[in-house]
C-alpha positions in Angstrom: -19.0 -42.8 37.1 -17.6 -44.6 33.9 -20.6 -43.4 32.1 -19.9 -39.8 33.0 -16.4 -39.5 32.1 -17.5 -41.5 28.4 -20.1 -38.5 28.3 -17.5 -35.5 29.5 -14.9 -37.3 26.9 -17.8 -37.1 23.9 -18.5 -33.5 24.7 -14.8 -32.8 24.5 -14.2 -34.4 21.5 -17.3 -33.0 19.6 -16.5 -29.5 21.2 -12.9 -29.8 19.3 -14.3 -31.1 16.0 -16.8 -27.9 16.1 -14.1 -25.8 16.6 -11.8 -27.4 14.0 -14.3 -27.6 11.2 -15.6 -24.6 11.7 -12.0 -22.8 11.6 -10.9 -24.5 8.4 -14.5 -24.0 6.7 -14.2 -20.0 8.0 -10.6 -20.0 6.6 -11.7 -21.4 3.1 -14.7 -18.6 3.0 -11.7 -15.8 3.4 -9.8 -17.4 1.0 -12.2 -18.2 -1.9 -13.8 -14.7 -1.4 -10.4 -12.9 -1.3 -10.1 -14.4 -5.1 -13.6 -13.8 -6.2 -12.5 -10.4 -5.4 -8.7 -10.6 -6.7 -10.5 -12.1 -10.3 -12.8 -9.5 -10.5 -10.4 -6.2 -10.0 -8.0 -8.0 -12.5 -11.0 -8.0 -15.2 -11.8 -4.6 -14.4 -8.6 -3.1 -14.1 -8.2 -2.2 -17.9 -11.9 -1.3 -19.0 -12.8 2.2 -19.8 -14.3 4.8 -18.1 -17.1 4.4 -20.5 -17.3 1.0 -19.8 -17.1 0.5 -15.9 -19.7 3.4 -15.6 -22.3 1.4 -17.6 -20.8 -1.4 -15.4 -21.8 0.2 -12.2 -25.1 1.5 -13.6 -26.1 -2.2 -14.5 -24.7 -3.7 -11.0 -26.7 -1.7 -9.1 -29.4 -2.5 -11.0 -28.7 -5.9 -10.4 -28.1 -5.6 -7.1 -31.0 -3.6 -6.6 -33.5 -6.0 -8.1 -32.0 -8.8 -6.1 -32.5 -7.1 -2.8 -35.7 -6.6 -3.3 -36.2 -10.2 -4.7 -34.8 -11.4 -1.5 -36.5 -8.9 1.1 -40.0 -10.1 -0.2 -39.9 -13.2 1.2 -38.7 -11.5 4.7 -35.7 -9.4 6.2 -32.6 -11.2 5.7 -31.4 -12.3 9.1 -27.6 -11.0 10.5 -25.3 -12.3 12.4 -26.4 -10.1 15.4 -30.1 -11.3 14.8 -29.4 -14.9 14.8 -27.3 -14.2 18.1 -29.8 -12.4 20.1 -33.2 -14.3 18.9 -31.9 -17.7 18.0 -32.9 -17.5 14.4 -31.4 -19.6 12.1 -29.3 -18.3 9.2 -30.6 -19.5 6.1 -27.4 -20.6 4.0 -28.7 -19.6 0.4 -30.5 -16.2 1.6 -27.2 -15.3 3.6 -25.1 -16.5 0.7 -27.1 -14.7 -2.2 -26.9 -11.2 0.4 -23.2 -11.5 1.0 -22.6 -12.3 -3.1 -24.7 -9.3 -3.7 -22.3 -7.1 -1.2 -19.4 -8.3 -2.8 -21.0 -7.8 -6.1 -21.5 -3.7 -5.5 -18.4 -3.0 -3.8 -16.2 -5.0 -6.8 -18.3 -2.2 -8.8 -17.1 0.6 -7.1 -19.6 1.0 -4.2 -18.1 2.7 -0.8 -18.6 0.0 1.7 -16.8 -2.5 2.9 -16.2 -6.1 2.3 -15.8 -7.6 5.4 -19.1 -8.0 6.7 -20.0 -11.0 3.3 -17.0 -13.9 4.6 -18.7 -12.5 8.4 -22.1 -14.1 7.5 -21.0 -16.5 5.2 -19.1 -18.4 7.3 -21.7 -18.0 10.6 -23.8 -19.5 8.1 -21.9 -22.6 7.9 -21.0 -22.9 11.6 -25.1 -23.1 12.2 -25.0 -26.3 9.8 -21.9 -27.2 11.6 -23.7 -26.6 15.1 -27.6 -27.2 15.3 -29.4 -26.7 18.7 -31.5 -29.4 19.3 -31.2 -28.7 23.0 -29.8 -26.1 25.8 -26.1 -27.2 25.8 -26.0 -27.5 22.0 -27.9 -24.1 21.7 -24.8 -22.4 23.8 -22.6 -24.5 21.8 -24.0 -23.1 18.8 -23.8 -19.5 20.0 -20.7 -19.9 20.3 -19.2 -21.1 17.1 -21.3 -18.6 15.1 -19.8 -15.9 17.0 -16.5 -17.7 16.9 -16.9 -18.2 13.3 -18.3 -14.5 12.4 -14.8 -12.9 14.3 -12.6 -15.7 12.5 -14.2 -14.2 8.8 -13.2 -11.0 9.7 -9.8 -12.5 10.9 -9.4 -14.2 8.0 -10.1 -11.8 5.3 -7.8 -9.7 6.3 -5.3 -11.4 8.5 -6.3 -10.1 11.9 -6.9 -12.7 14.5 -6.7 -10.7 17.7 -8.6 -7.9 16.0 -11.5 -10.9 15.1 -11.4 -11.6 18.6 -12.3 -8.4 19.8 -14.5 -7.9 17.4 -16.5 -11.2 19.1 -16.1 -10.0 22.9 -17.0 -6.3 22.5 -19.8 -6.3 19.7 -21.5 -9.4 19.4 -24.1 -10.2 21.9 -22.2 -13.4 23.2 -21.4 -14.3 26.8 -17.9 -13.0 27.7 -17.5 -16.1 29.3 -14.1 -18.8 28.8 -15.5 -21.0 27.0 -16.6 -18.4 24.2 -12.6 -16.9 24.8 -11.4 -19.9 24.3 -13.8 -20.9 21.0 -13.2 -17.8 19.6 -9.6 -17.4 19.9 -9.2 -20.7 18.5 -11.4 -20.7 15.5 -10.2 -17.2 14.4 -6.4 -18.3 15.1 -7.4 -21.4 12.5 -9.1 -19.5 10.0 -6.6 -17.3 10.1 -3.9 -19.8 9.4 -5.3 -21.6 6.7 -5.8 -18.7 4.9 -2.6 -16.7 4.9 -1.5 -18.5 2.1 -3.5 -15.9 0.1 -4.3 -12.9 2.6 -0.7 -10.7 3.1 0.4 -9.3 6.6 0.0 -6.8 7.3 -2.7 -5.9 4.4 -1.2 -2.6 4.2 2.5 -1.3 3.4 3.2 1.3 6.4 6.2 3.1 5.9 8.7 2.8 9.2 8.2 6.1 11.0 7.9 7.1 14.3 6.6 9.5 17.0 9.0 12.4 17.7 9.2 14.5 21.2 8.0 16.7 19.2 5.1 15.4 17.7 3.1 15.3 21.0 1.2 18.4 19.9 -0.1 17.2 17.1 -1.0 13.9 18.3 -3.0 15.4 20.8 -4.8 17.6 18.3 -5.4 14.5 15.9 -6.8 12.4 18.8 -9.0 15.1 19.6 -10.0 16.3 15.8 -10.3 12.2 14.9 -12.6 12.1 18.3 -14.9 14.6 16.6 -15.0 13.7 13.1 -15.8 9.9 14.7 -18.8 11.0 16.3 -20.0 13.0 13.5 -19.3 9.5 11.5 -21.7 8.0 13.4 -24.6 9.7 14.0 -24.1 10.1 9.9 -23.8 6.3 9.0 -27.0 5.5 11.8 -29.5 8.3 10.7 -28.9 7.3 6.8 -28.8 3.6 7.8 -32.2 4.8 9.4 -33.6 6.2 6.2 -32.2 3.9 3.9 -34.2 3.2 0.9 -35.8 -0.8 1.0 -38.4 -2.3 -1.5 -38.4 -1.4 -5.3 -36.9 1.9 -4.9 -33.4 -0.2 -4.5 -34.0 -0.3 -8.8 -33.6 2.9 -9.3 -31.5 4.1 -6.0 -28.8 2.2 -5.9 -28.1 2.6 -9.5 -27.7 6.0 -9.0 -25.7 5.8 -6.1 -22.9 4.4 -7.9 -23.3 6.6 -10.7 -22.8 9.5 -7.8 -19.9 7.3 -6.7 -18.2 6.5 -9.8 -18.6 10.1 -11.0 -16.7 11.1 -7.4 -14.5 8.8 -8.1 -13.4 10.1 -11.6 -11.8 13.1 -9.7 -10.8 11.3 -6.5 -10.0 8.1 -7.5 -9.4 6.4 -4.2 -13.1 7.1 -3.1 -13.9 3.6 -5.5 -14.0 0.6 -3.1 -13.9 -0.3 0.4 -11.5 2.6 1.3 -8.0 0.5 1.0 -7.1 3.2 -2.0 -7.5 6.0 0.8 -5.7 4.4 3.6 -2.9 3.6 0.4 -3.1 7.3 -0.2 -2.9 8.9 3.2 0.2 5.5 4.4 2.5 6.4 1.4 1.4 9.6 -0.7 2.4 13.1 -0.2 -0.8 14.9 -0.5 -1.7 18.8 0.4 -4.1 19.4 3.2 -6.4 20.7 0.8 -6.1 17.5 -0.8 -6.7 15.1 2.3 -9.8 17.4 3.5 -11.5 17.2 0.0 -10.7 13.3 0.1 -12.1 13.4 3.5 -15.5 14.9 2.7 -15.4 12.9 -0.9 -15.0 9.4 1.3 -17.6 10.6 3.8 -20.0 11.7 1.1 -19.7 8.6 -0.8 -20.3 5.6 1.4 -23.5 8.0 3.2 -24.8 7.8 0.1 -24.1 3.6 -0.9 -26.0 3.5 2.8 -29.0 5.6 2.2 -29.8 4.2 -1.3 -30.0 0.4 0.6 -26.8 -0.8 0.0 -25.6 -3.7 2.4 -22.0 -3.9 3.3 -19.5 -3.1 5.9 -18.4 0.3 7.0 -15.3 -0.5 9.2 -12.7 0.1 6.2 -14.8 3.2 5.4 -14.5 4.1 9.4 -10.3 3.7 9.0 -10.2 5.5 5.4 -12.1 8.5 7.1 -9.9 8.8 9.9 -6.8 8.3 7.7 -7.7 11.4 5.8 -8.5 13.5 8.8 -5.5 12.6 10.0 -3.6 13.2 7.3 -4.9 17.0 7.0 -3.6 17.4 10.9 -0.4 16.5 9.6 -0.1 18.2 7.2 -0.8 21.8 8.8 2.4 20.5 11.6 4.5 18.9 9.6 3.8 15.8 11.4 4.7 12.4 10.3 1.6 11.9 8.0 1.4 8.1 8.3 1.6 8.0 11.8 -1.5 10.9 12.4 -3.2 8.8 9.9 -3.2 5.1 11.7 -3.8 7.1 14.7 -7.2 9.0 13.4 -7.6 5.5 11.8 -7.8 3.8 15.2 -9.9 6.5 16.7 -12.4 6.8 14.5 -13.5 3.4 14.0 -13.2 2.6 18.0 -16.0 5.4 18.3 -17.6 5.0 15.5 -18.0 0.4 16.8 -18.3 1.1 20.2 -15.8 -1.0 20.7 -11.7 0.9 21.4 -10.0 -2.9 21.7 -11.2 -3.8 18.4 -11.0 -0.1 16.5 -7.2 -0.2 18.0 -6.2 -3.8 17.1 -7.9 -3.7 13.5 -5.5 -0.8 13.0 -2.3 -2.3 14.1 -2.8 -5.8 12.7 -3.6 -4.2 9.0 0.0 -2.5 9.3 2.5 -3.6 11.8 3.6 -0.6 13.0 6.7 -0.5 16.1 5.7 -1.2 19.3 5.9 2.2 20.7 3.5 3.4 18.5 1.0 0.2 18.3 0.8 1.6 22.1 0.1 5.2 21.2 -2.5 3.6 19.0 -4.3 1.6 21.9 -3.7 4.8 24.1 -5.3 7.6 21.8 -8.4 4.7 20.7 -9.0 4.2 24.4 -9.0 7.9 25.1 -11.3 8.8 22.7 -13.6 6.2 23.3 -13.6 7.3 27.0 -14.3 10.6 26.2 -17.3 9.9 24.0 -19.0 7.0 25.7 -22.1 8.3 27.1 -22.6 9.8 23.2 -25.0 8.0 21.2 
């Protein structure tokens, strides 16, 4: 009996260690990429346009070359893939592939960034957590699941949002120990690194939904229900043709040409898509304006993904929906911010498969009143519904 409770007291504590180290090691990944990434767009900021395009041209050459230096020796295992098939992540692979992301999109590729502290810091929970048996294999499962929601969480100060993110789209028992593993290490990693990640990310101005604004709400949910589908199928049939091997030399070189070249007329196409959700949050734009942005956006990161580049596409998701939302707007003289988180929401519910996480992503990045974080979580959920036997 002693010797039971002395076991069932060691599993305890080395249950909380786990989940301490790994939410302090997962909140120093978001902080020390956040400035790798604050240094580099301070560099850049003043170079000209001469300059960053021989920049880009020479960074997705770099990148390119890398890529297919890595992939030689075998596909570089995800998060998902180490969750599903027990494979290890290999912690210089993983951390060469999520330098490389950061690399391109510093450059002026149109993905996101959120998917490098993701693996980064999954790859330090396995070192954290080995399986050398059943209960340390669950154990393990569930700090790298923990640990890929709490890089999310911590890059850009969105805990519950890392917590969906877990429970809806990583292939992890929904069960309470992995709720209550997750929700801690994200609501560490979170903590340690707000000393350097804002909330919320994004300045949302303060307005609000009118009684008469319930026409076009219901023609953004519906347009941003649309535009999220077409999204999809987009980002998973050039996802399925993306370029691999040493065509990444030449095509991803050229896709941030095409991207920089965008950009020079649409500046906020550069990046992740924080310039477009800046742009459609606290700009006054024409509908014209916001449509061509749309397409520019959408144009952009489809081409980052069929030339091989990795990275994430969540901000992308939000920034498209922004800018559809925006244009709805617009054309009824709707509170353009508002349409905008809304369409935000929407779109990257749909385009994740996931309307928890699409809808709390949104609200934790700005903030916004109560009454319309719950229109948020309303029109996510609706559209979701409506589109869930679409793949």
């Amino acid at each position: 009996m002693c010797h039971s409770k002395k076991v069932s007291r060691t599993a305890i504590i080395k249950e909380i260690a786990g989940i301490s180290i790994v939410g302090v090691a997962t909140g120093l990944v978001g902080i020390l990429t956040t400035l790798l990434l604050h240094a580099a767009e301070h560099q850049l900021a003043h170079l000209t346009h001469t300059t960053m395009a021989l920049i880009s041209l020479g960074v997705g050459a770099l990148a390119g070359t890398c890529w297919w230096a890595l992939r030689r020796r075998g596909p570089i295992v995800t998060v998902t893939a180490a969750l599903s098939t027990d494979t290890p992540l290999p912690l210089w692979r993983t951390l060469a592939d999520a330098l490389l992301q950061l690399l391109i999109v510093t450059a002026g590729a149109s993905l996101g960034k959120e998917q490098a502290p993701r693996q980064l810091a999954a790859a330090l929970a396995e070192r954290i957590a080995p399986a050398h048996n059943d209960t340390d294999r669950h154990r393990r499962i569930r700090l790298l699941a923990a640990a890929a929601g709490a890089g999310l969480a911590a890059m850009y100060h969105v805990p519950i949002a890392g917590i969906f993110f877990v429970l809806e789209l990583l292939p992890v028992r929904r069960d309470r120990a992995t709720i209550a593993t997750t929700i801690a290490v994200c609501a560490i990693a979170t903590t340690v690194a707000s000393p350097v990640v804002p909330a919320p990310l994004y300045g949302f101005p303060h307005e609000a939904l009118g009684v008469n604004d319930f026409l076009p709400l219901l023609v953004v949910t519906i347009v941003a229900t649309v535009v999220a589908v077409m999204w999809r199928r987009l980002t998973v049939t050039q996802l399925q043709r993306s370029y691999t091997g040493p065509w990444l030399v030449i095509t991803l070189p050229l896709a941030l040409a095409i991207t920089y070249a965008v950009g020079t007329w649409f500046p906020a196409v550069h990046g992740n898509g924080q310039l477009v959700l800046d742009v459609a949050f606290g700009t006054d734009i024409t509908a014209l304006m916001a449509f061509a942005l749309l397409l520019a956006k959408l144009m952009a990161t489809l081409v980052c993904i069929r030339a091989g580049a990795v990275g994430g596409v969540l901000t992308p998701s939000l920034a498209v929906g922004a800018a559809a939302g925006v244009c709805v707007a617009i054309l009824f003289g709707a509170p353009h911010a508002v349409m905008a988180l809304v369409a935000a929401a929407i779109v990257l519910a749909i385009a994740q498969r996931a309307p928890l996480f699409g809808a709390a992503m949104a609200i934790e990045l700005t903030h916004p009143d109560i009454w319309l974080a719950a229109t948020v979580v309303v029109t996510a959920a609706a559209g979701f519904w409506c589109t869930r036997k679409i793949r």
